[in-house]
N, CA, C and O atoms as CSV, one atom per row, in Angstrom:
chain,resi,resn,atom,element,x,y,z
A,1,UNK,N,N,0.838,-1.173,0.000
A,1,UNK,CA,C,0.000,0.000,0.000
A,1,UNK,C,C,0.886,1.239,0.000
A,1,UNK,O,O,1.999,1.223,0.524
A,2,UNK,N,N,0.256,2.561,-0.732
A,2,UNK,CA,C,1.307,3.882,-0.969
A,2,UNK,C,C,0.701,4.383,-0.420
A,2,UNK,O,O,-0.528,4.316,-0.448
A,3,UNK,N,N,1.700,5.385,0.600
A,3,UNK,CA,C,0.690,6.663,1.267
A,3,UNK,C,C,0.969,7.591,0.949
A,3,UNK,O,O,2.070,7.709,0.412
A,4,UNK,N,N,0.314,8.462,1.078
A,4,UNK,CA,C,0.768,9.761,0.094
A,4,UNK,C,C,1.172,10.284,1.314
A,4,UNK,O,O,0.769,9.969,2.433
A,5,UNK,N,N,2.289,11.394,0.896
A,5,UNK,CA,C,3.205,12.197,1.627
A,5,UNK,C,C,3.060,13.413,1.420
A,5,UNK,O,O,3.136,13.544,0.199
A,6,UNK,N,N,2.899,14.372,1.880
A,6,UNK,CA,C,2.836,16.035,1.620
A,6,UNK,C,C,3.980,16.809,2.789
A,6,UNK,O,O,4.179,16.807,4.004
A,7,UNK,N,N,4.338,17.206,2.006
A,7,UNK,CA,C,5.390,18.404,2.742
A,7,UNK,C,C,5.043,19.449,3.276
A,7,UNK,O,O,4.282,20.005,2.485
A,8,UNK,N,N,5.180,20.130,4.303
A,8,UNK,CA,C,4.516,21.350,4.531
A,8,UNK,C,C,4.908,22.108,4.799
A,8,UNK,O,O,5.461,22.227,5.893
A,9,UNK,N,N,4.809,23.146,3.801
A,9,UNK,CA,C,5.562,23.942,3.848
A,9,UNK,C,C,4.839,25.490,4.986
A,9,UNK,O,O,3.651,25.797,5.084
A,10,UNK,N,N,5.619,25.938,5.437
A,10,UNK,CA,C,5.661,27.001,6.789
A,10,UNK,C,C,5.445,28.465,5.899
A,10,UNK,O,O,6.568,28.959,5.801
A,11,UNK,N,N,4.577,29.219,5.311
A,11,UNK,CA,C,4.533,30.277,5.022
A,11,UNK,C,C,5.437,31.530,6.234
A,11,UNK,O,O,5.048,31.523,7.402
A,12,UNK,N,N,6.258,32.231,5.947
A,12,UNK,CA,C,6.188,33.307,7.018
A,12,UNK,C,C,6.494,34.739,6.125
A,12,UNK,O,O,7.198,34.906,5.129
A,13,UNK,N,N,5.691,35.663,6.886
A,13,UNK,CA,C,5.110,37.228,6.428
A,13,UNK,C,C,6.540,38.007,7.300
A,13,UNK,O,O,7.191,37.686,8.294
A,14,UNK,N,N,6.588,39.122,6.370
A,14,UNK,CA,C,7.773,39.824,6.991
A,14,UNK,C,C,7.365,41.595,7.094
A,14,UNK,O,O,8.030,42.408,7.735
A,15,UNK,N,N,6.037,41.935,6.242
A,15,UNK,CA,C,5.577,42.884,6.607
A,15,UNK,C,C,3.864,43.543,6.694
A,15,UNK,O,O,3.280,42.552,6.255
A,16,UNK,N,N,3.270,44.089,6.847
A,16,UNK,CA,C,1.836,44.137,7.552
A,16,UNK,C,C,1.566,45.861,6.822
A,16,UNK,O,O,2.174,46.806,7.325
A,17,UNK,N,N,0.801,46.040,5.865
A,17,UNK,CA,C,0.663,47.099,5.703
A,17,UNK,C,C,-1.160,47.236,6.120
A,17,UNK,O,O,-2.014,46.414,5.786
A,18,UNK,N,N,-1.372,48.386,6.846
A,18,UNK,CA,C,-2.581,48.282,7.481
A,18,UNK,C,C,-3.210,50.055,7.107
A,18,UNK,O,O,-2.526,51.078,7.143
A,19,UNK,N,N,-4.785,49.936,6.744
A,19,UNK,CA,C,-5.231,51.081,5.788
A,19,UNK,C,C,-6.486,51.157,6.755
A,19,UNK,O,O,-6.560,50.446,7.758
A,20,UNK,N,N,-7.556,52.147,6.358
A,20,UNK,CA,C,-9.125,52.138,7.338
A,20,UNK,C,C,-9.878,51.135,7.305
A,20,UNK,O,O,-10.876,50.990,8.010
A,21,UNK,N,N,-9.191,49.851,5.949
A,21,UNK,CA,C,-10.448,48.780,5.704
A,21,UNK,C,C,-10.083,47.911,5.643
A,21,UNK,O,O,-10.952,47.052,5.493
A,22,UNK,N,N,-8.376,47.289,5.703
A,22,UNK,CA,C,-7.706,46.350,4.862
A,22,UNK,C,C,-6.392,45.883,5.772
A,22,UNK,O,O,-5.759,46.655,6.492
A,23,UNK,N,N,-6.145,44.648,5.620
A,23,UNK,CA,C,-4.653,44.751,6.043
A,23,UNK,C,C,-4.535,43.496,5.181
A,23,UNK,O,O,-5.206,42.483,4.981
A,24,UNK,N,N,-2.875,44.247,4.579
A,24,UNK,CA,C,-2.194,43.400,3.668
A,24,UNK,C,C,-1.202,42.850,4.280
A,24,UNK,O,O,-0.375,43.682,4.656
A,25,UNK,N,N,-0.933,41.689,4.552
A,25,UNK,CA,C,0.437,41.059,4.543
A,25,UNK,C,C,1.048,40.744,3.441
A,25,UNK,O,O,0.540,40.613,2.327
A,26,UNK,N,N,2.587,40.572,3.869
A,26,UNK,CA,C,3.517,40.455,3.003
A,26,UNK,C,C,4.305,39.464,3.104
A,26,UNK,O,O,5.191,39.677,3.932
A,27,UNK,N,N,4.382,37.983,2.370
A,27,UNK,CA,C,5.275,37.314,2.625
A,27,UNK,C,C,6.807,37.069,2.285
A,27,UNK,O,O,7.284,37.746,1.375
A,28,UNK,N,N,7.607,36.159,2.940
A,28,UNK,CA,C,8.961,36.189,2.484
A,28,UNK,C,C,8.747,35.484,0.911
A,28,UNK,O,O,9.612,35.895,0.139
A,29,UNK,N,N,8.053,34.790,0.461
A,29,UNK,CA,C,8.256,34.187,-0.555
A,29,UNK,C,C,7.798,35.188,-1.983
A,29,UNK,O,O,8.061,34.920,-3.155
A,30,UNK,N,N,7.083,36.329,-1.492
A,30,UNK,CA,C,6.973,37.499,-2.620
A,30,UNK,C,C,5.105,37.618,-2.504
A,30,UNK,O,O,4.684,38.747,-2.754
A,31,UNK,N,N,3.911,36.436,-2.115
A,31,UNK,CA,C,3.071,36.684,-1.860
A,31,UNK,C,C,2.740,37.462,-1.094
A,31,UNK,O,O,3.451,37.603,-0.099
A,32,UNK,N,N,1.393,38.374,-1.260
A,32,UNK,CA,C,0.433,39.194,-0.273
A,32,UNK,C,C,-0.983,38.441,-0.566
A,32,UNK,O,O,-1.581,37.898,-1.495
A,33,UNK,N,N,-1.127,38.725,0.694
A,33,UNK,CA,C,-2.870,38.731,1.147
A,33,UNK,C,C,-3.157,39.519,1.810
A,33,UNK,O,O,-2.521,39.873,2.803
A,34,UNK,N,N,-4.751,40.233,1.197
A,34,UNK,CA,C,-5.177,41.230,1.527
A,34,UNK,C,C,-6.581,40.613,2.613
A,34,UNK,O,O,-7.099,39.520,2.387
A,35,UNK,N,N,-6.968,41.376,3.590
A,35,UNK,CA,C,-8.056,40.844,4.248
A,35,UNK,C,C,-8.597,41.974,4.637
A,35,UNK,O,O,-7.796,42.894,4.799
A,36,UNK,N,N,-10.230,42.301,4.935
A,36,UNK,CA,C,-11.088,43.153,5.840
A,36,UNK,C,C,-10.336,43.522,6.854
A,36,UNK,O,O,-9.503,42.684,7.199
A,37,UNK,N,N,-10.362,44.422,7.386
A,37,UNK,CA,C,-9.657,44.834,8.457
A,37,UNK,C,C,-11.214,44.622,9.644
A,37,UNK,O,O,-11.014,44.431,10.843
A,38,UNK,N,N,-12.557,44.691,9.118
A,38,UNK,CA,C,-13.803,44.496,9.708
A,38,UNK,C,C,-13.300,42.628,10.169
A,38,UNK,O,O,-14.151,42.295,10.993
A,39,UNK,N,N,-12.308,41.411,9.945
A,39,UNK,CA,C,-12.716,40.545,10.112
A,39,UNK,C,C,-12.462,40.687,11.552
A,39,UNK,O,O,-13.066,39.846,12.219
A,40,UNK,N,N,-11.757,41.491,12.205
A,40,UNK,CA,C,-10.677,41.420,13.059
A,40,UNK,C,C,-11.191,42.359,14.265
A,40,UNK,O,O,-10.183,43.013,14.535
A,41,UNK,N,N,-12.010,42.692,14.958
A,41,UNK,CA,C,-12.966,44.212,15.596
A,41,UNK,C,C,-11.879,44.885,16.551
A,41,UNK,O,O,-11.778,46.058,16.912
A,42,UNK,N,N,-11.105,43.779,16.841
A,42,UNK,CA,C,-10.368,44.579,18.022
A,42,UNK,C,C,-8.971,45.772,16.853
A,42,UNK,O,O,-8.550,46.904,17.087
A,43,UNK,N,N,-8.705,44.943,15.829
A,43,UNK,CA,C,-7.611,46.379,15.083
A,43,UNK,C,C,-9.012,47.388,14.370
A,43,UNK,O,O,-8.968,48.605,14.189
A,44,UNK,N,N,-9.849,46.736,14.147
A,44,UNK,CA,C,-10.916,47.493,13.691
A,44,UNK,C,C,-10.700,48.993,14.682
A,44,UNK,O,O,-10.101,50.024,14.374
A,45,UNK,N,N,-11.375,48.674,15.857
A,45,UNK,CA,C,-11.243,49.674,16.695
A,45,UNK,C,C,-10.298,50.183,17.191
A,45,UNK,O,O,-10.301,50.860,18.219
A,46,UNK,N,N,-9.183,49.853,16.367
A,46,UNK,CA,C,-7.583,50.632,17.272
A,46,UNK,C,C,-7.484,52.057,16.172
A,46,UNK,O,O,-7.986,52.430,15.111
A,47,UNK,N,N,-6.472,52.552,17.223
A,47,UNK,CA,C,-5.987,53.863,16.166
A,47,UNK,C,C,-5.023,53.295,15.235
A,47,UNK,O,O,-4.462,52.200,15.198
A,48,UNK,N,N,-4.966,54.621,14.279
A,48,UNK,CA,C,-3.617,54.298,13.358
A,48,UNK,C,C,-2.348,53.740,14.042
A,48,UNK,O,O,-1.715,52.718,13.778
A,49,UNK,N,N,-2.156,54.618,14.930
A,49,UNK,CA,C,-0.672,53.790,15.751
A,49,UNK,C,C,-1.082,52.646,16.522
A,49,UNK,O,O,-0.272,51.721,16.594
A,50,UNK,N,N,-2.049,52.548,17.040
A,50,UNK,CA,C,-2.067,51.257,17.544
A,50,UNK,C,C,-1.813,50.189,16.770
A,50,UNK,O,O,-0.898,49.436,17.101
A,51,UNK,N,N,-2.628,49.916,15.522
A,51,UNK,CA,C,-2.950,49.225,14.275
A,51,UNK,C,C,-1.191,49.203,13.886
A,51,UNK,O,O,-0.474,48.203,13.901
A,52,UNK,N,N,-0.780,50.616,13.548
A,52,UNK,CA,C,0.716,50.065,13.206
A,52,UNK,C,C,2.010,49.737,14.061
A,52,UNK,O,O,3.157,49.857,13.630
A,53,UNK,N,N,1.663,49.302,15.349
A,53,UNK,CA,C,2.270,48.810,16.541
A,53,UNK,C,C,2.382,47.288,16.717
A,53,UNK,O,O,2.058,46.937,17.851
A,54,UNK,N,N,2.716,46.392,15.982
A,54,UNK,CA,C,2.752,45.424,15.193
A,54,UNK,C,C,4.209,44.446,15.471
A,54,UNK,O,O,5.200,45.155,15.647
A,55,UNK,N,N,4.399,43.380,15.516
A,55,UNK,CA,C,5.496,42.421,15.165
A,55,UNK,C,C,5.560,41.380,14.947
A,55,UNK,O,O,4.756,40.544,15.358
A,56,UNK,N,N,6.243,41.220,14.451
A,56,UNK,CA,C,6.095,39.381,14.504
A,56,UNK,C,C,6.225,38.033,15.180
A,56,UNK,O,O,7.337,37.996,15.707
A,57,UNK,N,N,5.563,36.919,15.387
A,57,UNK,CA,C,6.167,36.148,16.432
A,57,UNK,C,C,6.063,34.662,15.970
A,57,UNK,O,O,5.341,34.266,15.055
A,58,UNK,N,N,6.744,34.033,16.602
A,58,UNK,CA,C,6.703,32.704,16.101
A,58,UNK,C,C,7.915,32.747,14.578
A,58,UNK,O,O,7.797,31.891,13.701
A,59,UNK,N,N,8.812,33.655,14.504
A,59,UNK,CA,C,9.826,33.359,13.377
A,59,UNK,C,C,8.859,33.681,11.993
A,59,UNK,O,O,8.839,33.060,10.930
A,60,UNK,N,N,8.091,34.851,12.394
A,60,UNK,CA,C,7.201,35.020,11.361
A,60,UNK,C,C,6.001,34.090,10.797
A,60,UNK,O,O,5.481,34.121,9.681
A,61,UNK,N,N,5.736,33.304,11.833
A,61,UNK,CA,C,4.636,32.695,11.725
A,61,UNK,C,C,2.906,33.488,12.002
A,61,UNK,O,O,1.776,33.306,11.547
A,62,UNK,N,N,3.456,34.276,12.859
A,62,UNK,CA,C,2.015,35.019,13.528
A,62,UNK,C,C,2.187,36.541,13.300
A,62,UNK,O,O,2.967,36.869,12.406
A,63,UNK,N,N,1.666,37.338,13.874
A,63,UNK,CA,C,1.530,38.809,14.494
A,63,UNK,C,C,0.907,39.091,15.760
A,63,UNK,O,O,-0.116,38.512,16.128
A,64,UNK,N,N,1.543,40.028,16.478
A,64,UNK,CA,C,1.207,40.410,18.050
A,64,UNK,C,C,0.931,41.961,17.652
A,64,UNK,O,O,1.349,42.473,16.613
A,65,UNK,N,N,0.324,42.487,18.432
A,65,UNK,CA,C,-0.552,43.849,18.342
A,65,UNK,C,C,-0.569,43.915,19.575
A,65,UNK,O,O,-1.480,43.254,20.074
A,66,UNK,N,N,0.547,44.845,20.795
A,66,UNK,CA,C,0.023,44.872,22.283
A,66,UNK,C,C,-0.318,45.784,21.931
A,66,UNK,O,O,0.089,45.763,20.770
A,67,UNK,N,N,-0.770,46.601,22.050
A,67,UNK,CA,C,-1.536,47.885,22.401
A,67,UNK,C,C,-3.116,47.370,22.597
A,67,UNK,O,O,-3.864,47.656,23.532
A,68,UNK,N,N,-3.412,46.489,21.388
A,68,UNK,CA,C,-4.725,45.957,21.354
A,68,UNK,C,C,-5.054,44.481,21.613
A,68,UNK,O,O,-6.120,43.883,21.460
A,69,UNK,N,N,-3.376,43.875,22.223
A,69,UNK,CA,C,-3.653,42.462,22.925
A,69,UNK,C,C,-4.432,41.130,21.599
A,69,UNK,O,O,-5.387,40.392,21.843
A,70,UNK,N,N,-3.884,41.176,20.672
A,70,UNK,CA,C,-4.342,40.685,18.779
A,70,UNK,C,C,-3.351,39.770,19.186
A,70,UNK,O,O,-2.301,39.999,19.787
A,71,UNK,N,N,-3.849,38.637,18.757
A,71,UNK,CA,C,-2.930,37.549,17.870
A,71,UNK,C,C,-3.387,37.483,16.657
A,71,UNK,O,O,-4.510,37.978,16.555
A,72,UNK,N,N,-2.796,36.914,15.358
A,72,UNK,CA,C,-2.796,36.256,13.929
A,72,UNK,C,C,-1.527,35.733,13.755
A,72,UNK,O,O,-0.385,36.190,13.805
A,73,UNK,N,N,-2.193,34.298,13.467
A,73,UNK,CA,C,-1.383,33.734,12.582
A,73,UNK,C,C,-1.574,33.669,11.257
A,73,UNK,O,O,-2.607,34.091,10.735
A,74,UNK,N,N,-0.548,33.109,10.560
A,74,UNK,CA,C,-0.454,33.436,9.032
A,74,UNK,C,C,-1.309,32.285,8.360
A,74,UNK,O,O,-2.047,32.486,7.395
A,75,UNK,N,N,-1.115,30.940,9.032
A,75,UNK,CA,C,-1.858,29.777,9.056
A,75,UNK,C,C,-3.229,30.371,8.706
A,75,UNK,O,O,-3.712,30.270,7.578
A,76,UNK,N,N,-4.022,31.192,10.048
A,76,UNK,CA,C,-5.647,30.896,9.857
A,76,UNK,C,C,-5.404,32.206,9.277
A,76,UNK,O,O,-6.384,32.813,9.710
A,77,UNK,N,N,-4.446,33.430,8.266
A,77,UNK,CA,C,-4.805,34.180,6.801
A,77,UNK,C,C,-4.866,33.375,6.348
A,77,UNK,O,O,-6.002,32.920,6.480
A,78,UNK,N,N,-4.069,32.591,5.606
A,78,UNK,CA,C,-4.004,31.329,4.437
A,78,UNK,C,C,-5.404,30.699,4.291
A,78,UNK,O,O,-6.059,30.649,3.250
A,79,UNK,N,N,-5.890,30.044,5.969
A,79,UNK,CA,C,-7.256,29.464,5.496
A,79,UNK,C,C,-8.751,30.598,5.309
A,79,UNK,O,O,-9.914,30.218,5.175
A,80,UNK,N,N,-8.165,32.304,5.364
A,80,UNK,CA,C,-9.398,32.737,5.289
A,80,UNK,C,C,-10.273,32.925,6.351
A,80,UNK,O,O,-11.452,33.229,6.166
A,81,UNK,N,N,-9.583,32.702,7.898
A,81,UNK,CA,C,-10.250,33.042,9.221
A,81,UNK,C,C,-10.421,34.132,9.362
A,81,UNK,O,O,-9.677,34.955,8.830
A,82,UNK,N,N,-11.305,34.428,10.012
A,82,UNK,CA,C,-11.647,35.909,10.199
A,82,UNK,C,C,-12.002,35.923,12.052
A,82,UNK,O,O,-12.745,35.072,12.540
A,83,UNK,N,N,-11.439,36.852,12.775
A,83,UNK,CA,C,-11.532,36.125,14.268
A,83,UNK,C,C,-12.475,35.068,14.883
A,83,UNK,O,O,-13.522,34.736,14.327
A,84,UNK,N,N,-12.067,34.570,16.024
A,84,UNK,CA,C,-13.002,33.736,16.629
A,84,UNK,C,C,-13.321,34.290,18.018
A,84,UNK,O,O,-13.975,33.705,18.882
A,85,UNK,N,N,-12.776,35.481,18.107
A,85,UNK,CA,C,-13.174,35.802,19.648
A,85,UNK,C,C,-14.873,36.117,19.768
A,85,UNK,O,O,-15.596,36.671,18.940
A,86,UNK,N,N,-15.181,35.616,20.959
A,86,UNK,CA,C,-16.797,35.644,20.988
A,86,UNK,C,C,-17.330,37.387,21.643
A,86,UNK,O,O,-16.750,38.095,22.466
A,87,UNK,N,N,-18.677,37.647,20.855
A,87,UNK,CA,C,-18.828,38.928,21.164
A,87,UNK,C,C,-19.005,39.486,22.845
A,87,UNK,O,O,-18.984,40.658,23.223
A,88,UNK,N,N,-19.168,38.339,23.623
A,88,UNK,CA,C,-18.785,38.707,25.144
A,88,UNK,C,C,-17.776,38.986,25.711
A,88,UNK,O,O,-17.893,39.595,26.774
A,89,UNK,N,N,-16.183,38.589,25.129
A,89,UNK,CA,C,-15.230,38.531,25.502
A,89,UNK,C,C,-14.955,40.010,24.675
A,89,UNK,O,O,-14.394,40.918,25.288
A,90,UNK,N,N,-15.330,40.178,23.421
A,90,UNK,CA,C,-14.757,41.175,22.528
A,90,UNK,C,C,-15.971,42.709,23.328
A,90,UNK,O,O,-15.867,43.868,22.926
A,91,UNK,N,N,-16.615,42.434,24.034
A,91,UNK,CA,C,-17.695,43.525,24.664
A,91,UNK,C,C,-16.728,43.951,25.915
A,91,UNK,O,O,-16.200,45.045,26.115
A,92,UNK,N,N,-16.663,42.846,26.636
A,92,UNK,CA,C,-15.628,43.044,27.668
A,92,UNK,C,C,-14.162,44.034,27.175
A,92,UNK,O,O,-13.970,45.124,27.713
A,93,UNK,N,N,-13.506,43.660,26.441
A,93,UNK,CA,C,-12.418,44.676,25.649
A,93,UNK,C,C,-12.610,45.866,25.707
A,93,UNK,O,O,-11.837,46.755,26.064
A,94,UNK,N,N,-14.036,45.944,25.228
A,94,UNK,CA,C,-14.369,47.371,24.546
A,94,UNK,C,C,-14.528,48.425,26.173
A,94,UNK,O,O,-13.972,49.435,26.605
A,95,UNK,N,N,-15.449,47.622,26.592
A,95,UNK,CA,C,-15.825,48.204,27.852
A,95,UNK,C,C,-14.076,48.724,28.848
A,95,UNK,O,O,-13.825,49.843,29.294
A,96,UNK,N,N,-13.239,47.561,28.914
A,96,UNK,CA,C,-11.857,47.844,29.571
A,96,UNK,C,C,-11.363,48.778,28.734
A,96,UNK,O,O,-11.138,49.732,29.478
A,97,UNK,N,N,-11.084,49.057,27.731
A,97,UNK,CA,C,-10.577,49.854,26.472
A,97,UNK,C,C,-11.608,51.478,27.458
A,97,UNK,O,O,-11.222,52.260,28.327
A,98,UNK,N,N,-12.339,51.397,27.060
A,98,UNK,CA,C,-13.349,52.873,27.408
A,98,UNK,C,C,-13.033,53.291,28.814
A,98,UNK,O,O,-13.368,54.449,29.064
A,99,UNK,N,N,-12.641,52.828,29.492
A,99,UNK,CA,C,-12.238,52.445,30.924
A,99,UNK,C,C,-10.684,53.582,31.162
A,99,UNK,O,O,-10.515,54.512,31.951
A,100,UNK,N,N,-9.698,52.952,30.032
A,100,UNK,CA,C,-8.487,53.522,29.916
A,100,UNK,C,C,-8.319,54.470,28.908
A,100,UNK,O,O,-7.215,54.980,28.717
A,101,UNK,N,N,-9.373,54.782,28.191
A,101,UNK,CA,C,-8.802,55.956,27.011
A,101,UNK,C,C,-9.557,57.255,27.904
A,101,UNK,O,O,-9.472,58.415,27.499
């Protein structure tokens, strides 16, 4: 019997360009993907500097956003995720956020 074998290959992004509606990543291999910046509510609601307060983690596997406490990985861009945080947890944010600005 043959099993099939797949390689897998590790996408990693080296830069994040971020607009009022959109954020593009940039990968090392020369690809971009563009996504809603609406998939995401918590950069949704950040400022410009927050939004561009940005790095990378995981050897360019992910992105960290402290100002606004964001993870992404490049993994769930690739599959087209759009957050999973639930709107109680993401209400709670908003409310702590209003709290400190």
């Amino acid at each position: 019997m043959n099993t099939l074998q797949t390689e897998r290959i590790v996408a990693k992004a080296e830069n994040i360009t971020v607009t009022d509606d959109t954020l593009t990543f940039d990968f090392v291999d020369g690809r971009s993907i563009s996504v809603p910046l609406a998939w995401y509510p918590r950069l949704l609601h950040g400022s410009p500097r927050e939004r561009n307060n940005w790095r990378t983690i995981g050897n360019g596997e992910g992105f960290h956003w402290p100002d606004l406490d964001e993870d992404l990985s490049v993994e769930g861009l690739l599959l087209g995720r759009p957050s999973g945080e639930s709107q109680r947890s993401f209400q709670r944010w908003l409310d702590e956020r209003g709290k400190r600005l």
